[in-house]
Short mmCIF file of the C-alpha atoms (twelve columns), coordinates in Angstrom:
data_MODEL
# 
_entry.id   MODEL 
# 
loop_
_atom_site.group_PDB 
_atom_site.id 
_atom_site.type_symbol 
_atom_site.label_atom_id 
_atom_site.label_alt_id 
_atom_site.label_comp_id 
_atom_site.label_asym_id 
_atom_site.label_seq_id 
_atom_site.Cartn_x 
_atom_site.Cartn_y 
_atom_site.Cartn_z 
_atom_site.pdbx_PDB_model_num 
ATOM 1  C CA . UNK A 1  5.236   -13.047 -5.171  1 
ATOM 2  C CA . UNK A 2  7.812   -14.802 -3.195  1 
ATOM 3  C CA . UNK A 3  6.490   -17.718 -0.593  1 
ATOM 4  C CA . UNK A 4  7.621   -17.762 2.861   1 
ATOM 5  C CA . UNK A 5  8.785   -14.632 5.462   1 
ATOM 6  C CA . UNK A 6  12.721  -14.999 5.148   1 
ATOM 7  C CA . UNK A 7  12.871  -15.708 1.822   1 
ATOM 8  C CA . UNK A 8  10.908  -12.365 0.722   1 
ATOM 9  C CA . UNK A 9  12.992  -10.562 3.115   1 
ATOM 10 C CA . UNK A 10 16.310  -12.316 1.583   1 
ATOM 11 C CA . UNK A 11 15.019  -11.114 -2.013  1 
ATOM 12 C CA . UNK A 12 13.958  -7.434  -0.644  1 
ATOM 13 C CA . UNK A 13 17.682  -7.482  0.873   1 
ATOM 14 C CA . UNK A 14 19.309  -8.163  -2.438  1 
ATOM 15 C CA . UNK A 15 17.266  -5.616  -4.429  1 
ATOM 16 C CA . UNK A 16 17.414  -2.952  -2.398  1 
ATOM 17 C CA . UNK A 17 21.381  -3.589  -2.007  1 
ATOM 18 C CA . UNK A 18 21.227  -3.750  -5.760  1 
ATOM 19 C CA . UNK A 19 19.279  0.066   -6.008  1 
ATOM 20 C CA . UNK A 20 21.020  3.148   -6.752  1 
ATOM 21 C CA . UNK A 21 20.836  5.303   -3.768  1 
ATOM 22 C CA . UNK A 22 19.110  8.244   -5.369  1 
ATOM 23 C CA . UNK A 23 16.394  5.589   -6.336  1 
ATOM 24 C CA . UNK A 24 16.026  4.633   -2.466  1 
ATOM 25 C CA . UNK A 25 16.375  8.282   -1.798  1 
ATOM 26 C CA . UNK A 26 12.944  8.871   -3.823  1 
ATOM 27 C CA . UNK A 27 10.851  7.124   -2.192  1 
ATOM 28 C CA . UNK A 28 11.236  4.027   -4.652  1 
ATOM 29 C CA . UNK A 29 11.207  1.134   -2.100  1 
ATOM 30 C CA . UNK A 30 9.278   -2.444  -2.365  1 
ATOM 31 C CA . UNK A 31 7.658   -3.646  0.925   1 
ATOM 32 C CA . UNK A 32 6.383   -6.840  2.326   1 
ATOM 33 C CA . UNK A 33 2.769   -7.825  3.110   1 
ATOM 34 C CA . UNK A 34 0.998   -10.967 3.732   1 
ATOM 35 C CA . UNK A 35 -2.090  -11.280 1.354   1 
ATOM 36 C CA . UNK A 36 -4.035  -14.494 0.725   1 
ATOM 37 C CA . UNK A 37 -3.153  -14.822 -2.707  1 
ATOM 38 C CA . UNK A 38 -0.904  -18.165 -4.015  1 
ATOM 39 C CA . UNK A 39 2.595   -17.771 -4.781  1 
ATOM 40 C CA . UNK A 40 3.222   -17.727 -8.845  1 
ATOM 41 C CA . UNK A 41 0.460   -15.779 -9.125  1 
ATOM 42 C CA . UNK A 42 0.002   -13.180 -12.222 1 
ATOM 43 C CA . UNK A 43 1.743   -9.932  -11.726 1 
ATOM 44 C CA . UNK A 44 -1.013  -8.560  -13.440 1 
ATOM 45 C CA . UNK A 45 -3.922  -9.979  -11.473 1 
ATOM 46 C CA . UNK A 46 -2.294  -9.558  -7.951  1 
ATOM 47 C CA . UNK A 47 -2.002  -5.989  -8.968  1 
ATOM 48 C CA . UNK A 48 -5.438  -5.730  -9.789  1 
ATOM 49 C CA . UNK A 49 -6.240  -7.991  -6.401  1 
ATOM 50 C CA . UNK A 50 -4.206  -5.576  -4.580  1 
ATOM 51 C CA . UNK A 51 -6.122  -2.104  -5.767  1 
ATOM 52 C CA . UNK A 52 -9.739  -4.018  -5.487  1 
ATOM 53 C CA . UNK A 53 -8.564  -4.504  -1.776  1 
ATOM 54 C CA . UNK A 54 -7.354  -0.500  -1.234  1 
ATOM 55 C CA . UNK A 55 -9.842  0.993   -2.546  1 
ATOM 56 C CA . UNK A 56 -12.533 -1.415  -0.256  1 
ATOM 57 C CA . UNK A 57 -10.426 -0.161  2.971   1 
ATOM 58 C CA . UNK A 58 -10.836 3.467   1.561   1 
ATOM 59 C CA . UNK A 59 -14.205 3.516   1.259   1 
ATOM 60 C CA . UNK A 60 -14.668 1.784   4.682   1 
ATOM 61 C CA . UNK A 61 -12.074 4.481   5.913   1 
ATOM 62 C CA . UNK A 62 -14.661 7.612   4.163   1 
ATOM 63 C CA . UNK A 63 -17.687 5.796   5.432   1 
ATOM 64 C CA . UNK A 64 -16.510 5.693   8.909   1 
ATOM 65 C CA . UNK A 65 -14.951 8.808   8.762   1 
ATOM 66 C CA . UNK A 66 -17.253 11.754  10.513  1 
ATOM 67 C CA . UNK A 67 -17.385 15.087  9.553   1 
ATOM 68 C CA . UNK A 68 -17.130 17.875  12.395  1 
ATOM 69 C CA . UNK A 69 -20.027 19.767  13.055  1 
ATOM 70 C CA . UNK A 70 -18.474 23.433  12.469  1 
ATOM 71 C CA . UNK A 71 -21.310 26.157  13.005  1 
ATOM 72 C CA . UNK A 72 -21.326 28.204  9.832   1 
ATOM 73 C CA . UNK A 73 -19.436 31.825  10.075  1 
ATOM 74 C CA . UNK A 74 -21.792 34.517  10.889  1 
ATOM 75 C CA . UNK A 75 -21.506 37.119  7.910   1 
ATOM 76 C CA . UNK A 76 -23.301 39.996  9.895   1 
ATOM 77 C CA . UNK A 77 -20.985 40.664  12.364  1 
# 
């Protein structure tokens, strides 16, 4: 975890400059977000942080998600 806006983007600049291009190519990219946890944090427990908070905003996302009401095919026709 890197404190402060510029300076994460100034780090994210210099790794991604320092990527092979097939790596970038794949899909393997590092992003930015603004969580509440303290800088010098454990990898290991912001991870864990991190997938406690996704898989809250999935199961908000399923709750709040509504099925359509489909009527059922009707087999006799």
């Amino acid at each position: 975890m890197i404190r402060g806006k510029q300076n994460a983007e100034l780090q994210l600049k210099k790794f991604e400059d320092s990527q092979d291009f097939s790596d970038r190519h794949e899909g393997w990219r590092y992003f930015i977000e603004k969580i509440d946890l303290k800088a010098g944090t454990d990898p290991a427990e912001a991870t864990k942080h991190r997938q406690t908070e996704l898989e809250g905003r999935e199961s908000d996302a399923l709750r709040d998600t509504k099925t359509p009401n489909f009527p059922t095919p009707d087999r006799q026709r």
